[in-house]
N, C-alpha and C positions, 0 to 999 in steps of 0.2 A: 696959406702956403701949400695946403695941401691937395687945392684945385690945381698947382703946378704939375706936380707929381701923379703919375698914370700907378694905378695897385700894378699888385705881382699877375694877377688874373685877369686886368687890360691889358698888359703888354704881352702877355700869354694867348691870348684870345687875339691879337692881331700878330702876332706869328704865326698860329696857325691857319688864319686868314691867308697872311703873305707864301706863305708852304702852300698851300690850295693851290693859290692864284700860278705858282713857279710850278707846279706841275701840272698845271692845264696849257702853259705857256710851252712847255717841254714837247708834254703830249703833240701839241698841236705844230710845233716843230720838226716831228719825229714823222708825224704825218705827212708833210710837206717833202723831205727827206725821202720817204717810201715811194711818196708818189711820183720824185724825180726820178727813182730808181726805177719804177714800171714803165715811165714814157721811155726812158733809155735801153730796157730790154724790148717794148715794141719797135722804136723805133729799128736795133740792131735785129731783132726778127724782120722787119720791113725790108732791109736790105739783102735778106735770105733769097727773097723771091723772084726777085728775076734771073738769079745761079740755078734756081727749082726750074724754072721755067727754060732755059738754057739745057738744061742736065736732060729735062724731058722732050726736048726737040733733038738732039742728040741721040737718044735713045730710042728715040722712034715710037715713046710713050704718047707723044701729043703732035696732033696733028696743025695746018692751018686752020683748019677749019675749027679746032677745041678752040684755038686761040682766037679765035674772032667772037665765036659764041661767048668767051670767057668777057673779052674786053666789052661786048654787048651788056651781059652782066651789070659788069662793072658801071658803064654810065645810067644803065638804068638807076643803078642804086644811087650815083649822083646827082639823078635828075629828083627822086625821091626824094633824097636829103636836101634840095635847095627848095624843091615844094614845102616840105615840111618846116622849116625854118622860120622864125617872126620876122617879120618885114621889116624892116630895119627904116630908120629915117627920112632914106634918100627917095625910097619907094611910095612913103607919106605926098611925093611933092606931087601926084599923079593922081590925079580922084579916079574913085571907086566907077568902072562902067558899069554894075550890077545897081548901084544907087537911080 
């Protein structure tokens, strides 16, 4: 009868198991949480930028020409970041011409 029954120090020892396991479970909730709350403050920064960009054609801060250079920029860094990128599946269907 007494392989039934768990001691004071088994049922102790798996509480503090089950407390561990609920604040790792929390942690990593609160993380999730955070990090919606940072895409949600870049996203609303994101939307800043084209009123910045407006405010300084207006003001006669920025010219056509910043604005070409800038949007130049800008696809560089995109053409960057699709280089940089693993190939993804679709790209697999195509053999390598370097082979």
């Amino acid at each position: 009868m007494s392989e039934e029954f768990l001691s004071f120090d088994d049922i102790l020892k798996e509480l503090q198991i089950d407390e561990e396991e609920l604040k790792r479970m929390i942690t990593a909730e609160e993380m999730k949480a955070k990090t919606q709350e940072m895409r949600a403050l870049v996203v609303e920064a994101e939307a800043e930028i084209p009123k910045a960009l407006a405010f300084a054609f207006r003001e006669g801060r920025m010219g056509v020409m910043d604005y070409y250079n800038l949007r130049n920029i800008q696809a560089d860094t995109e053409m960057r970041d699709s280089i940089a990128k693993p190939k993804t599946d679709a790209g697999k269907d195509h053999p390598n011409p370097s082979k």
